[in-house]
N, C-alpha and C positions, 0 to 999 in steps of 0.2 A: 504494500500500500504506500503511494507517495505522504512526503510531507503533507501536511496541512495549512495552505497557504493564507486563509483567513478566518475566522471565526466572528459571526456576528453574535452581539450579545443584546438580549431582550431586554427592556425595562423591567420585568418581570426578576430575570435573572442580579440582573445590576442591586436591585432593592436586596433581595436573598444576600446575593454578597456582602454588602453593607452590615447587613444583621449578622454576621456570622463574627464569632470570639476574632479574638487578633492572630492568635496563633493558627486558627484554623485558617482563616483569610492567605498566611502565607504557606501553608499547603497546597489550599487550591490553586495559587500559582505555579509551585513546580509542579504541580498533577499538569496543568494548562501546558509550562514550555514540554513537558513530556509529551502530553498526548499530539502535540503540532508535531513534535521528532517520530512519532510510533502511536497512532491511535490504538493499536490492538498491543501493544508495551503491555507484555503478561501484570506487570503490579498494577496498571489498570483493571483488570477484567473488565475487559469494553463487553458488552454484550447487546443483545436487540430485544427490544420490551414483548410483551404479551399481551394480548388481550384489546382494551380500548385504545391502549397506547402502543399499538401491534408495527407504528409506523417511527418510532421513536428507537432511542440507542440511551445504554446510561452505561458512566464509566466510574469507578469508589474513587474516591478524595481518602477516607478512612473508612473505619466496620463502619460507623455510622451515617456519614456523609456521601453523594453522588451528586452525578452532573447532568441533567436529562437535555439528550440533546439529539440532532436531527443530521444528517448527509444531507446536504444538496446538491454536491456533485463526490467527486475522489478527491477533490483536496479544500474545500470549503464547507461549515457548519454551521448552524445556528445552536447556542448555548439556550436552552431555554430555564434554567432553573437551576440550583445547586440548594440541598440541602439533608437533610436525614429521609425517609423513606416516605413521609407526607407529602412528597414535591409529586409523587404518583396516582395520587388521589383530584 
């Protein structure tokens, strides 16, 4: 899989990040420059949703955190949300 040359991020997403602890905040960054080097980078476990969200991808930040996000093409995404497992709902 090539790099990942853009990522758009939702207002949605943006507000999440904000709320997120300090320490966790700079997680989601190197999870971020990671998944742009290697979306499928095994300490990701990138995976493809189920169900309502059948058209969705989410990749862990940590056990409790993920990143619900979308392929638009092989090397562009939309970030739509980060947080513990209510971002599914």
């Amino acid at each position: 899989m090539p790099k990942i040359k853009k990522i758009h991020y939702t207002p949605d997403f943006k507000k999440s990040y904000e709320r997120l602890p300090k320490n966790t905040r700079k997680i989601v960054d190197r999870k971020d420059a990671l998944f742009r080097e290697n979306p499928f980078h095994p300490s990701l476990n990138t995976h493809k949703l189920k169900g309502p969200l059948k058209d969705l991808w989410s990749f862990y930040i940590t056990i409790s955190y993920r990143i619900l996000f979308e392929f638009l093409n092989r090397n562009e995404v939309i970030f739509y949300d980060v947080g513990t497992h209510d971002i599914y709902k």
